[in-house]
C-alpha positions as CSV (number, residue, x, y, z in Angstrom):
1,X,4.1,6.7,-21.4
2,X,4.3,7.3,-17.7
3,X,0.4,7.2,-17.6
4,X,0.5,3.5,-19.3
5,X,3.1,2.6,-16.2
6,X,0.5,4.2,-14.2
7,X,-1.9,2.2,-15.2
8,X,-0.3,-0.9,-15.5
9,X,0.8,-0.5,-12.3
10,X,-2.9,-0.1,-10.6
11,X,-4.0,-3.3,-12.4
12,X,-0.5,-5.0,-11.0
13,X,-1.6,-4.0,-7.4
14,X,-5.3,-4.7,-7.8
15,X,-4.5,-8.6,-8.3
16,X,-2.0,-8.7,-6.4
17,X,-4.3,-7.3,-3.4
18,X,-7.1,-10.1,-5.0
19,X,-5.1,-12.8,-5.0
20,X,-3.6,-11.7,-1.4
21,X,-7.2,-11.6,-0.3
22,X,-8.3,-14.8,-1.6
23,X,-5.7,-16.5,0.0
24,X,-5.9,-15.2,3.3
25,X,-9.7,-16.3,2.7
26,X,-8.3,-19.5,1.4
27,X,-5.9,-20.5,4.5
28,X,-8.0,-19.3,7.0
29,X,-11.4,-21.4,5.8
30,X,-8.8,-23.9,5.4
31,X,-7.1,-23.5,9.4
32,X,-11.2,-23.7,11.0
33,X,-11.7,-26.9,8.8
34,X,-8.5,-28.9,10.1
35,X,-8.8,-27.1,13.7
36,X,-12.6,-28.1,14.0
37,X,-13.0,-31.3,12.3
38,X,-10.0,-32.6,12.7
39,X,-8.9,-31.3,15.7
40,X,-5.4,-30.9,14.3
41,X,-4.9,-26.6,13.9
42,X,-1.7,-26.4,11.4
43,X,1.1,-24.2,12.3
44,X,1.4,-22.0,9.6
45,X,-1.9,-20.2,8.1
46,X,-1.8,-17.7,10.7
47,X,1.7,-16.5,10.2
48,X,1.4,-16.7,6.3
49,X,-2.2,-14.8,6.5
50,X,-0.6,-12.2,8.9
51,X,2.3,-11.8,5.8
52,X,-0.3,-11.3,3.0
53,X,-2.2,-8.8,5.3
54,X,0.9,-6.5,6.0
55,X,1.6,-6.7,2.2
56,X,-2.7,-6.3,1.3
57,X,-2.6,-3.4,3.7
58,X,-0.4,-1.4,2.5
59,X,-0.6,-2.1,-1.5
60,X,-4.6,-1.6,-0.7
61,X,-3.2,2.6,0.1
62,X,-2.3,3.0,-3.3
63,X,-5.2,1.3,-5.0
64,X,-7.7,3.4,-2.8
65,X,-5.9,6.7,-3.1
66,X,-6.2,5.9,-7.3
67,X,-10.3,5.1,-6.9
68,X,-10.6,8.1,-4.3
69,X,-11.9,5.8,-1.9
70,X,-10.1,7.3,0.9
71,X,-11.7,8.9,4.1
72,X,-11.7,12.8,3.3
73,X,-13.5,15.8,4.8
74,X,-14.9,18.0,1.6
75,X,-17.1,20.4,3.9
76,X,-15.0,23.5,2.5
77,X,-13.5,22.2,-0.5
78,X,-16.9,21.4,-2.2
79,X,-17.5,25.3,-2.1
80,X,-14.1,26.4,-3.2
81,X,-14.4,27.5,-7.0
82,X,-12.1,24.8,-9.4
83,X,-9.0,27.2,-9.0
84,X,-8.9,27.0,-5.6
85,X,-9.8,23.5,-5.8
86,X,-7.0,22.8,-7.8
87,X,-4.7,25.3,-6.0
88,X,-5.6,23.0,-2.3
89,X,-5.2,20.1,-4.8
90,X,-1.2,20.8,-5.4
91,X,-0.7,21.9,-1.8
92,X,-2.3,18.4,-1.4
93,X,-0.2,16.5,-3.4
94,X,3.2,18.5,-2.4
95,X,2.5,17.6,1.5
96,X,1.6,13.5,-0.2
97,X,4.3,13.4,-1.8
98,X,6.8,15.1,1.2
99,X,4.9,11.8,3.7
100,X,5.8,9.6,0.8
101,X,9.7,9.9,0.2
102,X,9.8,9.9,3.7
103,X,7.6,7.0,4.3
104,X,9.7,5.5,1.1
105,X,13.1,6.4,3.2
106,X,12.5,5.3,6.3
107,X,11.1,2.1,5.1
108,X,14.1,1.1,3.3
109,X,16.3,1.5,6.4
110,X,14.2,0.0,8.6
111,X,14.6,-3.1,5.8
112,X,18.2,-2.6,6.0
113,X,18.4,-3.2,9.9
114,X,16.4,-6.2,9.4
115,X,18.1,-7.5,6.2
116,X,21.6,-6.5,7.8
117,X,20.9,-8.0,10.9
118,X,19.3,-10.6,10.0
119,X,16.3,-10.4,12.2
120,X,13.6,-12.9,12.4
121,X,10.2,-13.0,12.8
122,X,9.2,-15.2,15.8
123,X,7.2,-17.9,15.4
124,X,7.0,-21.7,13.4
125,X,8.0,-20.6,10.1
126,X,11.2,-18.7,11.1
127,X,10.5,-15.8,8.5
128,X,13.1,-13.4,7.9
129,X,11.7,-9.9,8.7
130,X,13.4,-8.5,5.3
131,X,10.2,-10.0,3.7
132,X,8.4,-8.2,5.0
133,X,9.9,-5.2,5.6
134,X,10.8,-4.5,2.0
135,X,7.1,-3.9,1.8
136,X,7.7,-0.4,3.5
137,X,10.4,0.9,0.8
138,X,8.8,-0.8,-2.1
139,X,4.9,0.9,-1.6
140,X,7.3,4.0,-0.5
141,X,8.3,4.1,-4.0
142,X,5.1,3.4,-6.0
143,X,3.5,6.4,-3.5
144,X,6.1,8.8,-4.9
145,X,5.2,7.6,-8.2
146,X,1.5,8.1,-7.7
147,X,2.0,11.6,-5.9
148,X,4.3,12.9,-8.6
149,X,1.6,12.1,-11.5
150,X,-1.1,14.0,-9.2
151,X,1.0,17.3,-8.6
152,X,2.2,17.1,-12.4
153,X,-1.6,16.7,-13.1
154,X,-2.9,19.2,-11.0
155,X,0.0,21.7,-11.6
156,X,-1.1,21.1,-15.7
157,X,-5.1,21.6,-14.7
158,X,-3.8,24.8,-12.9
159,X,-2.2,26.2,-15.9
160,X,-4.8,25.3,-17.9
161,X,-7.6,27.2,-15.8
């Protein structure tokens, strides 16, 4: 059950990330056109492209962290025998999992501030910063998520072994 979530999940955030991505593609192509042949640059595309990125950005952790796509030096762990793979694997996962809740906890008051306060981002649009900010607590969460299955994972192939 929590694996379909999982799953689910991942294929949630990979559109999400595609369609972010085709619509930065989308406004910019579409800001260079009006700017260069019409001589008229719009006042929006760069503030909406900058919103999609900071959301892209940070859903694109989780989706690379799922494919392993992430930068990581194996030098030593390639040689380690599975056992101790597994065993750096859970020590892994515990310190993930630590950055996450507090990366998931930190985020959400730093949305509160901006939601309580009601700050606002500067420029045309007149954005409120809550939009965006929510984006901290919210891949916070789905990290503690993806953590937790790893270490349960690992902690099961450790068992196992």
């Amino acid at each position: 059950m929590v694996q379909i979530a999982y799953k689910w999940i991942i294929g949630a955030v990979k559109v999400i990330s595609a369609v972010s991505i085709a619509l930065m593609t989308l406004f910019t192509a579409y800001e260079v056109v009006v700017r260069e042949l019409f001589g008229k640059p719009t006042i929006w595309t760069n503030e909406i492209t900058s919103y999609l990125l900071i959301w892209f950005g940070l859903l694109g952790i989780i989706y690379a962290y799922d494919k392993g796509t992430h930068v990581s030096v194996d030098i030593i762990y390639r040689r380690m025998n599975v056992r101790n793979q597994t065993l750096f694997d859970i020590v892994t996962a515990t310190l993930m999992l630590a950055f996450a809740l507090c990366f998931c906890m930190y985020g959400y008051k730093y949305w509160w501030l901006a939601y309580s306060r009601g700050w606002r981002h500067f420029g045309m649009l007149d954005v409120p910063m809550s939009y965006t900010r929510i984006s901290l607590p919210v891949v916070g969460l789905l990290l503690v998520f993806q953590f937790a299955i790893v270490l349960y994972d690992r902690i099961k192939a450790l068992r196992s072994t």
